[in-house]
N, C-alpha and C positions, 0 to 999 in steps of 0.2 A: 391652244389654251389647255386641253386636255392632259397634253405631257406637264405643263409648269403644273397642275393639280398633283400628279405624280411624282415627281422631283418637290415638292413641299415640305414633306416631312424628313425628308433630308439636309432641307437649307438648314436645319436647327443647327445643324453640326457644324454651324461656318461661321455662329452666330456667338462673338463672345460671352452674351450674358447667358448664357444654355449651361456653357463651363463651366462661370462663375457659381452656378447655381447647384450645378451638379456637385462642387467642389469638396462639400462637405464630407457626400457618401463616398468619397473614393475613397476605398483603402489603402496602403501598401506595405501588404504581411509577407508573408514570405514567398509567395507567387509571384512577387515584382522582383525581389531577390532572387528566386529562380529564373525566370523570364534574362537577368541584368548578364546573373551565371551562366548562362546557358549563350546568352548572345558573346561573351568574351571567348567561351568556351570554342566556340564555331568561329569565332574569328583565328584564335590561335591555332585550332586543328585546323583550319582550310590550310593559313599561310604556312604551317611546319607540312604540312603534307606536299604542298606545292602544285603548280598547276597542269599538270600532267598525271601526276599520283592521286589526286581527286576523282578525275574520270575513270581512274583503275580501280580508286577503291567503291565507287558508286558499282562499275560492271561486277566486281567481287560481292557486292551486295546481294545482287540479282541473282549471281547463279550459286550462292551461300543457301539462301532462304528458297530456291528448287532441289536444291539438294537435300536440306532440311526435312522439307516439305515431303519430296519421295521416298526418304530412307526408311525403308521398310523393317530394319531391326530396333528399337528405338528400347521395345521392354524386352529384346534378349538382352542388349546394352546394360539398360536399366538392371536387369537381373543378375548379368555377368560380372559386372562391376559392383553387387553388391549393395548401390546407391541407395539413402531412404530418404531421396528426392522424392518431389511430384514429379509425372513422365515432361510436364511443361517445363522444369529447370534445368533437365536432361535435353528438351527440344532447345532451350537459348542456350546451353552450353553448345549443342553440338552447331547451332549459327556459328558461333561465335568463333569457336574453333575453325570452322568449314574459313568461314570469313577469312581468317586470317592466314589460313593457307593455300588459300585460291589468290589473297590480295599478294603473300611473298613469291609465291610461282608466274604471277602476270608483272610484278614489280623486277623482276630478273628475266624476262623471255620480252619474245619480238612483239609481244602486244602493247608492251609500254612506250615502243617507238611510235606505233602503229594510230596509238589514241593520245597523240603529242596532243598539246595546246601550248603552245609555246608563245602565242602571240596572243593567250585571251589576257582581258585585264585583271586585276585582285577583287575586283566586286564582283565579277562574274564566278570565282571561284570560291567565297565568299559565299554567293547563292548557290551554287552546286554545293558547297559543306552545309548549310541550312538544309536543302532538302535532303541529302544523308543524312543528316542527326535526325530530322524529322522522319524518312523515312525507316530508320533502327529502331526509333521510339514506337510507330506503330507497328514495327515488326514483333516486336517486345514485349508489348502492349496485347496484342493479338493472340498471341502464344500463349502469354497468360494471363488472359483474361478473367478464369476462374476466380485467380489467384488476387490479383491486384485490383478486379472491378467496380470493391467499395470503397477504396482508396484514391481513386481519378476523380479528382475535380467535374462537377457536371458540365462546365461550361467549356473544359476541354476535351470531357470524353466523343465529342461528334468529330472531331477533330483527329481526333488517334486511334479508335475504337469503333471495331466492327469492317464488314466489307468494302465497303463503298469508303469509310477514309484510307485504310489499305492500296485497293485499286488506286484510288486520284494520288497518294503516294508512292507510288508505282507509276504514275502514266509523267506526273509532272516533270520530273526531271528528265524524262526522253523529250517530252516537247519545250523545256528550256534550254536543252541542247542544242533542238530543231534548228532553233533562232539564236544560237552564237556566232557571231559574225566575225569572220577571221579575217584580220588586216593586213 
């Protein structure tokens, strides 16, 4: 009896007239329009990437954002180049760049045989391009937080912002891997 007391305030959520009721307050401003953009977005960049090229460009992720992370010239960079960036748009340029040259070196070398998926399915690739966008967004986010932190939506900054969503954006996609099931 004690678990149905505990599971209560969640039957509301199964309960048509709770919807109806709610119907009013729901908005849809441009956050539902982002949210729509964002899902086409991730649809289209999974399937043009392909399913092999996903898990390259997820590993290029990982060792972009260590790289990043350890580069220890960032404001000779900054200085050398002249740049009158903040050092945080100098830190996503140089992801971004790293990204993309670590993803064209493992996209031509023996690691793209290596991390085939040749037999996963489109939704599973699908979710692996979700948690990349999502994992770049907290990368992004993180970097420049200064920068962007009165700008985040409150009810998506726990979500993107700060350590602990970083990490579970980090750990998620190794343990969705875990549990792909090759046929």
């Amino acid at each position: 009896m004690t678990s149905l007391k505990a599971i209560g305030p969640y039957l509301k959520l199964f309960d048509i007239n709770y919807w109806l009721k709610q119907a009013p307050h729901i908005s849809f401003g441009p956050e539902v329009l982002f949210i729509i953009l964002g899902a086409i977005f991730i649809l289209l960049w999974g399937l043009s990437l392909g399913r092999t090229r996903a898990l390259v460009s997820l590993l290029s992720i990982y060792i972009a954002y260590v790289l990043m992370i350890s580069f220890p010239y960032l404001s000779y960079v900054n200085r050398a180049l002249n740049l009158k960036y903040d050092i945080e748009y100098v830190k996503v340029g140089l992801f971004f760049a790293v990204y993309i040259v670590v993803f064209g070196i493992f996209n031509k070398s023996l690691v793209k045989v290596r991390l085939s998926m040749k037999e996963t399915s489109t939704v599973t690739v699908g979710i692996i391009s979700l948690l990349q966008l999502c994992l770049l967004v907290s990368i992004v986010v993180n970097i420049t937080q200064s920068i962007f932190l009165d700008r985040i939506p409150d009810y998506l900054a726990p979500f993107f912002l700060g350590q602990q969503a970083l990490f579970t954006w980090f750990v998620l996609p190794i343990l969705v891997i875990l549990f792909i099931k090759k046929d």
